[in-house]
KEKE-3310 file (N, C-alpha, C; in steps of 0.2 Angstrom, whole numbers, plus 5000, padded with zeros to 4 digits):
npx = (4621:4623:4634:4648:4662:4672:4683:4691:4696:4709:4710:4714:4717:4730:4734:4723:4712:4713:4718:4703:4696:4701:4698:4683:4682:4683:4674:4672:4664:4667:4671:4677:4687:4686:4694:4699:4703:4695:4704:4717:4734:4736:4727:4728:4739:4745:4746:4746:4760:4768:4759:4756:4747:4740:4744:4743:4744:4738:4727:4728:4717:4708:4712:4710:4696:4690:4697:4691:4676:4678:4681:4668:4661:4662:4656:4662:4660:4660:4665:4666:4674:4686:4694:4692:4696:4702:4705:4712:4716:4708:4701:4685:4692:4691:4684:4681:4670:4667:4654:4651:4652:4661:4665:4676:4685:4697:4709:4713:4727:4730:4736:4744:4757:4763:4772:4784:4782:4789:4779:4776:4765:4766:4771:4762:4751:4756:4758:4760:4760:4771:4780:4783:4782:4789:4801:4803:4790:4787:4798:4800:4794:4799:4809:4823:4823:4826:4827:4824:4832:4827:4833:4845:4847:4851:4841:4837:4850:4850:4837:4842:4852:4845:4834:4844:4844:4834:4833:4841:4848:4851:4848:4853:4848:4851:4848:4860:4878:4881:4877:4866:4868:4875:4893:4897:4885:4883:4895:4894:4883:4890:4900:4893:4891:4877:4871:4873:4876:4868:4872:4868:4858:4840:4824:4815:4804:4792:4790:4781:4764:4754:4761:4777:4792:4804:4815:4814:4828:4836:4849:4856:4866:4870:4858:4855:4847:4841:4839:4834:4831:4820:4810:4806:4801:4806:4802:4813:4811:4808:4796:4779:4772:4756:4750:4748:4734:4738:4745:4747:4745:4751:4765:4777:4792:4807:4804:4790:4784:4774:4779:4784:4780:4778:4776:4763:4760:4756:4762:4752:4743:4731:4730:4733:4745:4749:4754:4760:4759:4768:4779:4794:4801:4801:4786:4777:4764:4760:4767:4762:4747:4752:4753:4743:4737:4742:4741:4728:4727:4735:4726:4715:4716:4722:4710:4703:4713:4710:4696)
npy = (5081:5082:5075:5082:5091:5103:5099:5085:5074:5060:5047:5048:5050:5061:5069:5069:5072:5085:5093:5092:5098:5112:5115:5115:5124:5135:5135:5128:5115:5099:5080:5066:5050:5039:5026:5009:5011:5021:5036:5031:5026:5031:5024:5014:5017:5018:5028:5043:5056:5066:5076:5091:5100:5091:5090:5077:5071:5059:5045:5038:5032:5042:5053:5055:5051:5063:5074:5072:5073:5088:5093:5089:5097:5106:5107:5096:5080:5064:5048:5031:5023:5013:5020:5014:5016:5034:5047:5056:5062:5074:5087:5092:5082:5064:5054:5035:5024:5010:5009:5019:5036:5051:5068:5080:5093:5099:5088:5081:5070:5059:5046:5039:5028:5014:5005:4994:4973:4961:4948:4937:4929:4932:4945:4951:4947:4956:4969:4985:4980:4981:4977:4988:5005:5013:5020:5034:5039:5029:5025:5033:5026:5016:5016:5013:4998:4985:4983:4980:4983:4981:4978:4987:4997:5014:5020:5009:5011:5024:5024:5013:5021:5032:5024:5024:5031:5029:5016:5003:4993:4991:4980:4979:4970:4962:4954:4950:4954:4961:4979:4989:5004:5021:5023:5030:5032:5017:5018:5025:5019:5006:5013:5015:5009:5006:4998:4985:4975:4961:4952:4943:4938:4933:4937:4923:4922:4934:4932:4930:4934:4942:4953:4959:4949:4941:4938:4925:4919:4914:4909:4915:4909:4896:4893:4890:4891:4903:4913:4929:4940:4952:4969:4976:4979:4985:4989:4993:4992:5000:5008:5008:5016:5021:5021:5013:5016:5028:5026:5027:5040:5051:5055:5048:5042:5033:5024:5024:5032:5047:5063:5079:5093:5107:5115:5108:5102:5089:5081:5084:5098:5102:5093:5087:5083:5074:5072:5056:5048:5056:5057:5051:5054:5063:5056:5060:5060:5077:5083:5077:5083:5097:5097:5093:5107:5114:5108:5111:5123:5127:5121:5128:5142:5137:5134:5146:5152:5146:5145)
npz = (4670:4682:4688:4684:4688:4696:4701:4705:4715:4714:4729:4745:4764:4770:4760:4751:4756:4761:4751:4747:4758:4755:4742:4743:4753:4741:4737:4726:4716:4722:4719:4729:4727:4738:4737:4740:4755:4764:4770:4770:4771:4784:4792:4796:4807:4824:4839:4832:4832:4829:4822:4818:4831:4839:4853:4863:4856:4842:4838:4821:4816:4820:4815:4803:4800:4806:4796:4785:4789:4792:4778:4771:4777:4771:4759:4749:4741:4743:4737:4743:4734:4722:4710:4693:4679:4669:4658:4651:4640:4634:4638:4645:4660:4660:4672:4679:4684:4686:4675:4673:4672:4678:4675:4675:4680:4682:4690:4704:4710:4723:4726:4734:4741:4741:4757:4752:4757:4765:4762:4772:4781:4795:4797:4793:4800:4814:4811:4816:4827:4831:4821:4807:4795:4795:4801:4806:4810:4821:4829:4842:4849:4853:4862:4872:4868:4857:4842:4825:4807:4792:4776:4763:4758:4756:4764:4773:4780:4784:4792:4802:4809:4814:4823:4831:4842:4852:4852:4862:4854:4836:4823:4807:4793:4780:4763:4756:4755:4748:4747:4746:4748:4750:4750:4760:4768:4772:4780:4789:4796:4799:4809:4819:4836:4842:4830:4823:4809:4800:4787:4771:4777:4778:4783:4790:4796:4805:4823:4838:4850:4852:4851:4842:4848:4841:4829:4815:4806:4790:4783:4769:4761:4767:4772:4783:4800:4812:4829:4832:4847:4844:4846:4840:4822:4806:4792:4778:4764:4753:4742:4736:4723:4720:4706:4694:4686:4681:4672:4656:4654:4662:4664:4673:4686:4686:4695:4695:4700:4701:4689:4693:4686:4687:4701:4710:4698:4686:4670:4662:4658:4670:4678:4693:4705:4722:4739:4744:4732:4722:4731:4734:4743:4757:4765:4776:4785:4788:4777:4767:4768:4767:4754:4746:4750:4744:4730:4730:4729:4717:4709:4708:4704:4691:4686:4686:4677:4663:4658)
capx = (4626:4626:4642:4653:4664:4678:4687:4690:4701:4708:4714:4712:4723:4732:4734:4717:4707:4716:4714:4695:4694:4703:4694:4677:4682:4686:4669:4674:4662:4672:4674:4685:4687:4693:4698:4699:4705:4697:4709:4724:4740:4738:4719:4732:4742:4741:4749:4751:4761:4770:4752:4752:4739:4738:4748:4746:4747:4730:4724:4728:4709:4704:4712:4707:4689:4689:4699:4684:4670:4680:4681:4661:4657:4662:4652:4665:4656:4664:4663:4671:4675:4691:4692:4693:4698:4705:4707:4715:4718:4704:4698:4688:4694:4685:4685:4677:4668:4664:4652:4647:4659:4661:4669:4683:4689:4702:4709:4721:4729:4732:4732:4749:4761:4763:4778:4784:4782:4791:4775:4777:4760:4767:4773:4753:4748:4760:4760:4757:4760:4782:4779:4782:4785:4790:4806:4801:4784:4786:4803:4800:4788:4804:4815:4829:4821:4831:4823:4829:4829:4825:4835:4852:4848:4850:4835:4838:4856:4846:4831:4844:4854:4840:4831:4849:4842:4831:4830:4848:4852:4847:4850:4851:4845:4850:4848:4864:4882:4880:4873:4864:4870:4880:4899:4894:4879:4886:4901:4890:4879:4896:4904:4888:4892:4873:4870:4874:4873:4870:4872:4865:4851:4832:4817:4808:4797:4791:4789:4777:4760:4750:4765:4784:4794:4809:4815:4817:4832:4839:4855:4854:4870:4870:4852:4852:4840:4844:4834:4836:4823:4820:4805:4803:4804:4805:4804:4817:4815:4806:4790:4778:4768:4748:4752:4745:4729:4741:4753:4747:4740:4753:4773:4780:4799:4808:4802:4782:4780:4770:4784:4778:4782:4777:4776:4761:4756:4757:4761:4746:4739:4726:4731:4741:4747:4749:4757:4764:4763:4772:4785:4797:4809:4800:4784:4774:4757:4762:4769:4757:4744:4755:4756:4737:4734:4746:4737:4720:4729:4737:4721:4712:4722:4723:4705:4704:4716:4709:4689)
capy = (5087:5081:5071:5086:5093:5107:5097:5079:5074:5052:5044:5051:5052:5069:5074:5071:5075:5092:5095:5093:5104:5117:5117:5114:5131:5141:5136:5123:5109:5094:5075:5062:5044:5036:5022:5003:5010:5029:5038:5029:5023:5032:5024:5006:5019:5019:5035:5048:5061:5072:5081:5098:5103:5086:5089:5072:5066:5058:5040:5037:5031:5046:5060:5054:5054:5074:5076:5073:5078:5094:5092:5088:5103:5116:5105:5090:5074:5057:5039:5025:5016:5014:5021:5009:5021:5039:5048:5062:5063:5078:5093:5091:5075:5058:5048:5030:5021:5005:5011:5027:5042:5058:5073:5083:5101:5098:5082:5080:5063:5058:5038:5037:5020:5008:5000:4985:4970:4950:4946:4934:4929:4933:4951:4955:4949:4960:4975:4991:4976:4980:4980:4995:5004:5021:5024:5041:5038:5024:5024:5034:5019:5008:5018:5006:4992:4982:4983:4978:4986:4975:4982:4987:5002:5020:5022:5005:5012:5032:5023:5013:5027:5037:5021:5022:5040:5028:5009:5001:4990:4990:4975:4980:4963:4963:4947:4949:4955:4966:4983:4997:5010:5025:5021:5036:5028:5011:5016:5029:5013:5002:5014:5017:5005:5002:4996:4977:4972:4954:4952:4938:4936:4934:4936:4917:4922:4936:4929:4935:4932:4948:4957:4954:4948:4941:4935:4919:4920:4911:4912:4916:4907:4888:4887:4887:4896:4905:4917:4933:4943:4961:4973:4981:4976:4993:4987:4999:4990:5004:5011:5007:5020:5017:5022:5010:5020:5033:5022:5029:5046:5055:5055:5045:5041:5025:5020:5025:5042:5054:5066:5086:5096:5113:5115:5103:5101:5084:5082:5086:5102:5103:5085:5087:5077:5077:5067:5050:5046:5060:5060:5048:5057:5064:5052:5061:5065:5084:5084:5075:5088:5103:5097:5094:5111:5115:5105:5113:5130:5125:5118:5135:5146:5135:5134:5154:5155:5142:5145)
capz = (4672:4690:4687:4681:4695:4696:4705:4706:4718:4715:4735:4750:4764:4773:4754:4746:4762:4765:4743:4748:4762:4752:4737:4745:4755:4737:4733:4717:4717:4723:4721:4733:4727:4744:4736:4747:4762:4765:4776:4768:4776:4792:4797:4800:4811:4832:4838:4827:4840:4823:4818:4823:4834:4844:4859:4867:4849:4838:4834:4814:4814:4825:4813:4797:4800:4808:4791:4780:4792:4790:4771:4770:4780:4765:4752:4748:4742:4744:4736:4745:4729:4719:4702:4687:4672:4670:4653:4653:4635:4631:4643:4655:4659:4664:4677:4677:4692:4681:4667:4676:4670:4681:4671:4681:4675:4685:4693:4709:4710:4727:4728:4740:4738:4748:4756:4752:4762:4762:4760:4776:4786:4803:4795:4791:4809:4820:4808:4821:4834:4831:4813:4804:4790:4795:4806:4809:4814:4826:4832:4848:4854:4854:4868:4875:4866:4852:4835:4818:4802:4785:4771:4761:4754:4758:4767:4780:4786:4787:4797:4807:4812:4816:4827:4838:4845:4854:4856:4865:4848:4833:4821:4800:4791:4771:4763:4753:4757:4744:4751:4738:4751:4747:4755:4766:4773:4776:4785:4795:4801:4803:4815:4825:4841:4843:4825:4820:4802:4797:4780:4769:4780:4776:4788:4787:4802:4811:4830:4843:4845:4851:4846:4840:4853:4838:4821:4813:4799:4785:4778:4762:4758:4770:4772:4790:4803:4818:4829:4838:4849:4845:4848:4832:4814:4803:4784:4773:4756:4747:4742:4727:4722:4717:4699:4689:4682:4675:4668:4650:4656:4662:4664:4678:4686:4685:4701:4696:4706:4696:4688:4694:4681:4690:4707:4709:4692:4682:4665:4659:4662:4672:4683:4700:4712:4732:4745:4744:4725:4720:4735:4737:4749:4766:4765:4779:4784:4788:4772:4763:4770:4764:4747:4745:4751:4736:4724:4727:4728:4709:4703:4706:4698:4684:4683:4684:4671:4659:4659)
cpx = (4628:4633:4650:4654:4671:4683:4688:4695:4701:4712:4712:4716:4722:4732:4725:4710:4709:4715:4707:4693:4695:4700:4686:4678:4682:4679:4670:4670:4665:4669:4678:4682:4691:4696:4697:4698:4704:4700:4717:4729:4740:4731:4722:4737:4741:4740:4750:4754:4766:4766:4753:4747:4736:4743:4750:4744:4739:4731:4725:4723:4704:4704:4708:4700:4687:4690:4694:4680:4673:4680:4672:4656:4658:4659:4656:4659:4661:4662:4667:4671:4682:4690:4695:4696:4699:4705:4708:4716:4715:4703:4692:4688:4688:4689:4678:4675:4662:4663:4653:4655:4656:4668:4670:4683:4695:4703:4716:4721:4734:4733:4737:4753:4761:4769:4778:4786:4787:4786:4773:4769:4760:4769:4767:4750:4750:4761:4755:4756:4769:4781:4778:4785:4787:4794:4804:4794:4783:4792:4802:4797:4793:4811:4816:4826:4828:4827:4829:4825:4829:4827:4843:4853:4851:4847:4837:4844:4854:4842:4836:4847:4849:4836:4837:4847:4836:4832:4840:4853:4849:4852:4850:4853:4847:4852:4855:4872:4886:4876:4872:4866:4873:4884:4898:4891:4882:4891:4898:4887:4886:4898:4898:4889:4888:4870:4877:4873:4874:4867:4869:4859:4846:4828:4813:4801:4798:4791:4785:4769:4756:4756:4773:4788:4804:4808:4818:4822:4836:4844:4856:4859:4870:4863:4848:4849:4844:4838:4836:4830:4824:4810:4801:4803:4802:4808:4805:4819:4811:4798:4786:4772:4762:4748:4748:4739:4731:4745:4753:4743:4744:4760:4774:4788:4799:4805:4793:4780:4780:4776:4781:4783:4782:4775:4770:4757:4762:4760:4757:4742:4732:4724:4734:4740:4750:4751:4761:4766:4765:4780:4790:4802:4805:4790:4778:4767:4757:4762:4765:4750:4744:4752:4748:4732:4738:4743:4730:4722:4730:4732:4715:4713:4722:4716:4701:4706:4713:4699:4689)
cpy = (5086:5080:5076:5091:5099:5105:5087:5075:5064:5051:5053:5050:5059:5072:5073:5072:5083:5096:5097:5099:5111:5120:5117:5123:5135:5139:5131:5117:5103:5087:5072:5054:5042:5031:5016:5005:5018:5031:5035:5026:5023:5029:5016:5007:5020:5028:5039:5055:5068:5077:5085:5098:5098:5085:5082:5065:5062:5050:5042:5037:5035:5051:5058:5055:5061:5075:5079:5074:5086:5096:5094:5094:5109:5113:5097:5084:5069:5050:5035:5019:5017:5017:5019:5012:5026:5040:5057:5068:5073:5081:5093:5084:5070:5055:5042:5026:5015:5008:5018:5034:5047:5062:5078:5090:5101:5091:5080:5072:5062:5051:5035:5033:5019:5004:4993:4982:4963:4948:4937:4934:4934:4943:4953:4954:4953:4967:4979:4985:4976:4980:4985:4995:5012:5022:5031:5041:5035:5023:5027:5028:5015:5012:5013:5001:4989:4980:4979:4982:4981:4980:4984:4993:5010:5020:5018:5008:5020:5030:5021:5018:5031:5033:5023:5028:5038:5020:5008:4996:4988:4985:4977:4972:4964:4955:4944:4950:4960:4972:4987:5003:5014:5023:5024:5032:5024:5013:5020:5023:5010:5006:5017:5009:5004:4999:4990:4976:4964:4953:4946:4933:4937:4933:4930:4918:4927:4933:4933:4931:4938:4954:4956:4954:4943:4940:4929:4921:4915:4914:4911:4911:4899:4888:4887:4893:4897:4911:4925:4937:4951:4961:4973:4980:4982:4990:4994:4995:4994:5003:5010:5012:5019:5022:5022:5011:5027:5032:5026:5036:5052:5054:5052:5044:5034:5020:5020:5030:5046:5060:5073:5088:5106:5115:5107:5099:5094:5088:5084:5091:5103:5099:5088:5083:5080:5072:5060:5048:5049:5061:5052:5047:5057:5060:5053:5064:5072:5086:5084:5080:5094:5104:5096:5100:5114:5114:5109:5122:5130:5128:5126:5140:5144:5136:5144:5156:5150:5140:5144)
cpz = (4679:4692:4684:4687:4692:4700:4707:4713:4721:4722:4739:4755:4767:4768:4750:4752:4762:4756:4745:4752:4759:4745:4738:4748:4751:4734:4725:4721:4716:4725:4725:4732:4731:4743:4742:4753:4762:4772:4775:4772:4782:4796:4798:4804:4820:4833:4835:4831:4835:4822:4822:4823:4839:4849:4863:4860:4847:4836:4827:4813:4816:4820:4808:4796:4801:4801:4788:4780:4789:4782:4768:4774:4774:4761:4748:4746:4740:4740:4739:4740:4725:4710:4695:4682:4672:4662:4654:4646:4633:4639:4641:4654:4663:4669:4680:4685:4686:4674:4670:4675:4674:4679:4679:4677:4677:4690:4699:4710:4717:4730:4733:4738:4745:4750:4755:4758:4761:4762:4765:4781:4793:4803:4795:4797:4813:4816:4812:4828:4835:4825:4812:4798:4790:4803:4811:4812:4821:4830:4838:4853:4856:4858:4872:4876:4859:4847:4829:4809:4795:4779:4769:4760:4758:4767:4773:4781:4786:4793:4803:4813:4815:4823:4833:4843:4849:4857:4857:4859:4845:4825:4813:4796:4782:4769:4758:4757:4753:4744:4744:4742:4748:4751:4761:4770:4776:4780:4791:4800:4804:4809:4820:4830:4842:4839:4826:4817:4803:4790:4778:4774:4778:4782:4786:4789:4809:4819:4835:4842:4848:4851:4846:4846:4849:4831:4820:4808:4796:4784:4774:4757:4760:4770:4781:4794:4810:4822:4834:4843:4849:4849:4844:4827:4810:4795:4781:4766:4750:4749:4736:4725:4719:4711:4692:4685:4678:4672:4661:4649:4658:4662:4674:4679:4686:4688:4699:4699:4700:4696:4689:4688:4683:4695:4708:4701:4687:4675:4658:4662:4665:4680:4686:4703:4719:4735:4742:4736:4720:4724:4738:4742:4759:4766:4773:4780:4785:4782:4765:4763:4765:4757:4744:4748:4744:4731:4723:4725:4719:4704:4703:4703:4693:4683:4680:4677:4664:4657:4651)
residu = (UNK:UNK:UNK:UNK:UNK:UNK:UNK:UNK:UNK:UNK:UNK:UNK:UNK:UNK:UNK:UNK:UNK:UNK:UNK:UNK:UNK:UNK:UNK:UNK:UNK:UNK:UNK:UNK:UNK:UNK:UNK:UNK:UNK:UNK:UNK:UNK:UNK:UNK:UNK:UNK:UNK:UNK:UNK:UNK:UNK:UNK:UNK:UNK:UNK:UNK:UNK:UNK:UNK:UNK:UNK:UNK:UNK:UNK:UNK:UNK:UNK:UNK:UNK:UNK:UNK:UNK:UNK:UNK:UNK:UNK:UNK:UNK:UNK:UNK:UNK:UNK:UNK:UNK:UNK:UNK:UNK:UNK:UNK:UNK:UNK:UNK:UNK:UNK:UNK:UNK:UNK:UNK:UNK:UNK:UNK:UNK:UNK:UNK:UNK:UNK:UNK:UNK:UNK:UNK:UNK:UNK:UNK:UNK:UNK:UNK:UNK:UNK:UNK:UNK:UNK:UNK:UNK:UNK:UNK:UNK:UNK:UNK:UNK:UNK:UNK:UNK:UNK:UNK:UNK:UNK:UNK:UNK:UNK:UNK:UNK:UNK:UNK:UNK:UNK:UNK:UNK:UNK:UNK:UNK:UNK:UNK:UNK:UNK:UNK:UNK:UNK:UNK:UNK:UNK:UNK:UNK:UNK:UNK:UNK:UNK:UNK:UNK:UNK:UNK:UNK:UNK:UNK:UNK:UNK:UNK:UNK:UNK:UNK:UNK:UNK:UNK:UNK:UNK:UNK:UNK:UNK:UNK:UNK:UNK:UNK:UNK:UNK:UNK:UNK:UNK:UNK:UNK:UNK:UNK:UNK:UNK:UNK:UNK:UNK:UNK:UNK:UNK:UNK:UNK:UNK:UNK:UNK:UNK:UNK:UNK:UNK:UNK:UNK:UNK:UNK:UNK:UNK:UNK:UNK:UNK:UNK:UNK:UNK:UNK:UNK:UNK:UNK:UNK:UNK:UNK:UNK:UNK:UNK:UNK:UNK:UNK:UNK:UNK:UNK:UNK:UNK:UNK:UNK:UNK:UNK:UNK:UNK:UNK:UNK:UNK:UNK:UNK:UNK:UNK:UNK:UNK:UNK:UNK:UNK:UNK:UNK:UNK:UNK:UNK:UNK:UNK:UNK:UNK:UNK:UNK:UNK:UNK:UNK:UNK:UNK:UNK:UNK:UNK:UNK:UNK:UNK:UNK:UNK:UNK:UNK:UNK:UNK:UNK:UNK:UNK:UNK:UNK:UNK:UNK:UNK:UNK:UNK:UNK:UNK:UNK:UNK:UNK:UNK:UNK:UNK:UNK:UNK)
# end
């Protein structure tokens, strides 16, 4: 009976750390599977200078740990392991760690997504060395530098726009000549006088060697290479949510972001969701916090109501 919990809580993170602390304080004995990487996205972050309550701003690898201390101070208990299986089919639901099953009564699903990357060596070296994947996080670090944004869509001609509010020229990279933007966007980026698009470009080779200093590029149409020197590389080619355990469990969008059906509540009554794999729009740790204080607030009420 050890293994049955009021609370389960999959990923970890500003939303499945802040779930834990919340539900640990209402007194509901609680699970946290941290998954690979406990502390999530932000424990590969320097600065994080957004968090309320850090004035001269907090280590990614500094907060995350406080989180969970603070978590495991109301009773939280933790595993640093990913979780192999889910079944959501029947109340109370399971959750699988190989053979070993740990029964939920309720279950917050926090596992985040992840950007995408080109999948480029020199991109994995320098990532948090001018690599990014978070305009609004990191842009400030790149004041009256020359950065570049990697992307067609929306999101690269918003991120661009937004880095102009700091570095002196910022470069938007798409490997076509065919942009997903809205009209809007694109002509917003076009007539910004610090934006430079180059079109049917591709990233062959980050450059730098303790941290970026340019870009190598291909053109997508001749073949030939050329170089320029930024700062900053801020990849805007999307997001992929860590999903793939509820693919047959709960209700999903096209993209794979857990669909909420009720403030935080999944498709399945009893399941929520919190932070990044539910949110494809504002994608912060404030945000992600928030909504994993929601989630636990949800999941208590529902357990109230459904004894």
């Amino acid at each position: 009976m050890s293994n049955i919990y009021d609370v389960i809580v999959i990923g970890s993170g500003p939303a499945g750390y802040t779930a834990a602390i919340y539900s640990g304080r209402a007194n509901l004995k609680t699970l946290v599977f941290e998954g690979w990487q406990p502390g999530g996205q932000l424990t590969t972050t320097t600065l994080v200078e957004n968090f309320p309550g850090f004035k001269d701003g907090i280590q990614g690898p500094q907060l995350m740990p406080v989180m969970k201390v603070q978590a495991e101070r109301f009773g939280a208990e933790f595993k640093a392991s990913d979780v192999t299986k889910v079944d959501f089919s029947t109340r109370p639901f399971k959750v699988y760690l190989g053979e070993e099953e740990f029964v939920g009564k309720s279950v917050i699903i926090s596992t985040g997504a992840k950007a995408r990357m080109l999948g480029l060596d020199s991109e994995k070296r320098l990532f948090a060395k001018g690599v990014s994947t978070c305009a609004t996080c990191d842009g400030f670090f790149f004041r009256d530098k020359t950065v570049a944004v990697i992307g067609g869509g929306d999101s690269a001609m918003e991120e661009g726009s937004f880095l102009t509010k700091f570095a002196n020229k910022v470069y938007i990279i798409n490997r076509t000549d065919n942009f997903r933007a809205s009209d809007i966007m694109l002509k917003r980026a076009q007539g910004n006088e610090k934006i430079e698009i180059l079109p049917n470009k591709m990233v062959d080779e980050v450059l730098g060697d303790a941290k970026v200093s340019g870009l190598r590029l291909k053109d997508s149409q001749s073949g030939e290479t050329s170089e320029i020197d930024i700062e900053g590389m801020f990849l805007a080619i999307g997001h992929i949510p860590v999903t793939d355990l509820y693919k047959d469990q709960i209700e999903l969008d096209e993209h794979g972001f857990v669909l909420l059906k009720d403030f935080t509540m999944t498709s399945v009554p009893g399941v929520f969701a919190a932070g990044d794999v539910a949110d494809d729009r504002y994608r912060q740790a404030i945000t992600s916090a928030g909504s994993g204080c929601m989630a636990s607030i949800d999941a208590k009420k529902w357990l109230e109501d459904n004894q």
